[in-house]
C-alpha positions in Angstrom: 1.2 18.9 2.1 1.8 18.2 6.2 2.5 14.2 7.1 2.3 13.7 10.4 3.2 10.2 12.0 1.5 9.4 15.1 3.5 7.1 17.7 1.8 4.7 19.5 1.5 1.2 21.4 2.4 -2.0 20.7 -0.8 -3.4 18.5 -1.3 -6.9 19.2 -2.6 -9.2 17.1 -6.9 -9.4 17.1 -6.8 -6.3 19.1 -9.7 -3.9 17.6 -8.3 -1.4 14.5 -11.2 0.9 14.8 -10.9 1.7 18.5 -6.9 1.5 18.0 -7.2 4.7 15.2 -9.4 6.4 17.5 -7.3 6.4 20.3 -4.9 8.6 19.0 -7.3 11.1 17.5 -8.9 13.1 19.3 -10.4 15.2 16.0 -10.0 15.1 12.4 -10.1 17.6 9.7 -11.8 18.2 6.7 -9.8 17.1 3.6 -7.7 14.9 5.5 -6.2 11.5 4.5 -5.7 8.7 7.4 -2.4 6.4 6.8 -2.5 2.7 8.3 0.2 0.4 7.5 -1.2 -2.6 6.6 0.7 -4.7 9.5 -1.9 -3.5 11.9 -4.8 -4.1 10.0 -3.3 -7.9 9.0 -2.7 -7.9 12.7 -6.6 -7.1 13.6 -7.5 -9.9 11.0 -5.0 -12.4 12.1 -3.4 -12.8 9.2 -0.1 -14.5 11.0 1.3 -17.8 10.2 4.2 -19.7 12.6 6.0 -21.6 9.8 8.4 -24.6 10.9 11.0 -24.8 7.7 11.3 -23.4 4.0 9.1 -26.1 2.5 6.1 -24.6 4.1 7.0 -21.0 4.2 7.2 -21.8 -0.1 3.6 -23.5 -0.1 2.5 -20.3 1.8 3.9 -17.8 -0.5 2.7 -19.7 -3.6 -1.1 -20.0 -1.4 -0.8 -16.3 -1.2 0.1 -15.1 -4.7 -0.8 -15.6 -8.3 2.1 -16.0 -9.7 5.5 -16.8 -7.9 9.4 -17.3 -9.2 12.0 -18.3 -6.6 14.6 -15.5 -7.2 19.0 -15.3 -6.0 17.5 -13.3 -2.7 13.5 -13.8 -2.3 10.4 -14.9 -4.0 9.4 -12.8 -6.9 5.5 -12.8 -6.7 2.7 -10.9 -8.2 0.0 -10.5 -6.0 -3.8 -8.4 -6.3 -2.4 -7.2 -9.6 1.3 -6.0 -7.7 4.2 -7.3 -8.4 6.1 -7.9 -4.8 8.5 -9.7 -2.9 6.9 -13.3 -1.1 3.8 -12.2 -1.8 4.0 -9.0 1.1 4.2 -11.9 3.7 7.1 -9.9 6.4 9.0 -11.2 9.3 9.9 -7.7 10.5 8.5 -6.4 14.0 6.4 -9.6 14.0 7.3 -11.1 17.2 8.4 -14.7 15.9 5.5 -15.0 13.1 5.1 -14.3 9.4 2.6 -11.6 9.0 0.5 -11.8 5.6 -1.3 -9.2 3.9 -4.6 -8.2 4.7 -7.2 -10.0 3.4 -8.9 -6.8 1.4 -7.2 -3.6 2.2 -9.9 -1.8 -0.1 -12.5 -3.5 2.2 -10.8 -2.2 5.5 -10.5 1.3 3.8 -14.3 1.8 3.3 -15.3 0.6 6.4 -12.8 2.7 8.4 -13.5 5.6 6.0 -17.5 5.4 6.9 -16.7 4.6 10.6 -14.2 7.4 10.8 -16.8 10.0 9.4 -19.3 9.3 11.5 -17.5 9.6 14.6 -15.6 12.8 13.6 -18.4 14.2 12.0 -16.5 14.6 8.9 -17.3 14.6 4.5 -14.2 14.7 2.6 -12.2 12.3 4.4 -9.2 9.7 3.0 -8.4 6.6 4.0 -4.8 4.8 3.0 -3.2 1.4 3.5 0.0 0.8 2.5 2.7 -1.3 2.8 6.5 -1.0 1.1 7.9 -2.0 -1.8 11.1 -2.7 -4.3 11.5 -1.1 -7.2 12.8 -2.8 -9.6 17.1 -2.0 -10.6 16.8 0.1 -7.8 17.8 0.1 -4.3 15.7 0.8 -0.9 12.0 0.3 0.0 9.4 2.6 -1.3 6.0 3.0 0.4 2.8 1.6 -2.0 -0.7 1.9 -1.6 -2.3 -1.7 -1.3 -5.9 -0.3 -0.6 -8.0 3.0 -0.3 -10.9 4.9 0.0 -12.2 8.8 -0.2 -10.0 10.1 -2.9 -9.1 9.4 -6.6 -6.0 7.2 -7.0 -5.2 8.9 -10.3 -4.7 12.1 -12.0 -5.5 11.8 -15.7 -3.7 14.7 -18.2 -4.6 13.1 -21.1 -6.0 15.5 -24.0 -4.9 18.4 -21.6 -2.1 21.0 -22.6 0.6 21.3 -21.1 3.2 24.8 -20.4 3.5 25.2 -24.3 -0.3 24.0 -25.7 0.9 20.3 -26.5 -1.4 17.9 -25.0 -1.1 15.4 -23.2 -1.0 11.8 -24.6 0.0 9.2 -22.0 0.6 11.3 -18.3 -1.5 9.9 -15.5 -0.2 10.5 -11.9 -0.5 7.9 -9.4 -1.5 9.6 -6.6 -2.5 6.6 -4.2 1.2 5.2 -4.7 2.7 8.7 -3.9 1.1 9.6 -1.0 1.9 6.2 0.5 5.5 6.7 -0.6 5.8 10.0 1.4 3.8 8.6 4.3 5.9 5.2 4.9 9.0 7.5 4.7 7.9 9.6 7.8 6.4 6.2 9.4 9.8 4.6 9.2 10.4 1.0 8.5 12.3 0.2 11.5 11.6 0.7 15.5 9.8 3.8 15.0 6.6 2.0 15.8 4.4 4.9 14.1 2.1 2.6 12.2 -0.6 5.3 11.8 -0.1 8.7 10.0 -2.3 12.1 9.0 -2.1 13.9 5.5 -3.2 17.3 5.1 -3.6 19.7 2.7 -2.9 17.1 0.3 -3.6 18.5 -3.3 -6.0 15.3 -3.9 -9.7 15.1 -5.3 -11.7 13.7 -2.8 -14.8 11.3 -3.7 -17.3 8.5 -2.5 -16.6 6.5 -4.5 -13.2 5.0 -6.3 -12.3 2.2 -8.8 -10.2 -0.1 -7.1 -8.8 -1.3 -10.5 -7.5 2.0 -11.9 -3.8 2.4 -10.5 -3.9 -1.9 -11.7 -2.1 -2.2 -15.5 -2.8 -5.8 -17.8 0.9 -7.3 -18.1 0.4 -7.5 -22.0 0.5 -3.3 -22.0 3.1 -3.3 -19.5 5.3 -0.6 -21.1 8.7 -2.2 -19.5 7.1 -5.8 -20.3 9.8 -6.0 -23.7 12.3 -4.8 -22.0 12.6 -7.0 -18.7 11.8 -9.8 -21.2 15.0 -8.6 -23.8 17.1 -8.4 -20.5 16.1 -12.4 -19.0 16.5 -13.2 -22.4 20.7 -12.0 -22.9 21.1 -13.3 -19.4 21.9 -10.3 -17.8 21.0 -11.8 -14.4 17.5 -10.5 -13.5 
């Protein structure tokens, strides 16, 4: 698999997404995945807020997620299914504003995905927004995928055998979450200002269609659910 991050300009905010993409590529391959951070794309929606003082930076973050704790360092929030700190809403590289999430990252992955086809004239094309995220007991910023289009997000094993003839019970790999993890690494986080990226040879499954809901997980089969629950409960600080 090849990342490449593209450097560019400055985006501003309400400038055009589509013709900023396509000002850095002058072709695009078959089989190839298109990485946008979702700062840009919040950027082209003018998704910014200027907030005055904490009270109205919390009635934002609660606005903006579905459920929202305030925590020793920020707000714990779950938002579009995601658990995530102040509900995405970043201060980084934003000029003196708050910049939110996009409104529908899936949405701005289809429509860039059908745009971007037609102009490049290709079929099996991917398109990924992603933003960063913490993982929980450990340290640093991962990169996550918060919409996308042109590929499946997951690789199911179930029923399949694996090196010794033992299927496969529970094994799914996320694939939407991994490629935006090695695709926010070579974006950076900082001053790189290389908001747009190309995968290759990625070993994906391309498609036309995806389910938006498939990388998502009810909190009642949350697998860690007992544990984080055992761990509030001894108060061990979390």
């Amino acid at each position: 698999m090849i990342i490449k991050p593209i450097k560019t300009r400055i985006f501003h905010e309400g400038d055009d997404l589509f013709t900023f993409i396509t000002g850095y590529f002058k072709k695009i391959p078959e089989k190839s995945v298109i990485v946008i951070t979702s700062k840009i794309a919040a950027l082209a929606e003018k998704r910014t807020a200027v907030i005055e003082n904490n009270q109205t930076k919390e009635r934002l973050i609660r606005a903006e997620s579905e459920f929202a704790i305030p925590t020793k360092y920020v707000w714990l929030t779950v938002k579009d299914g995601m658990v995530m700190a102040a509900a995405g809403i970043d201060e980084s590289n934003a000029n003196g504003k708050l910049i939110l999430l996009p409104k529908d990252s899936f949405k701005i992955a289809r429509f860039l995905r059908r745009e971007l086809r037609r102009k490049y004239n290709v079929k099996q094309l991917g398109v990924l927004i992603t933003d960063s995220r913490t993982i929980p007991l450990r340290a640093g910023v991962t990169g996550v995928a918060l919409g996308y289009a042109g590929f499946r997000g997951v690789k199911d094993y179930r029923g399949k055998p694996d090196i010794f003839s033992r299927k496969f019970q529970f094994s799914r790999v996320n694939v939407a979450d991994s490629l935006a993890t090695a695709a926010v690494f070579t974006m950076g986080e900082g001053n790189e200002q290389q908001p747009l990226a190309i995968i290759e040879k990625a070993p994906i499954k391309f498609c036309d269609k995806i389910h938006r809901q498939e990388l998502l997980i009810d909190i009642q089969d949350d697998m860690y659910r007992p544990l984080f629950s055992k761990l509030l409960k001894n108060n061990f600080g979390i």
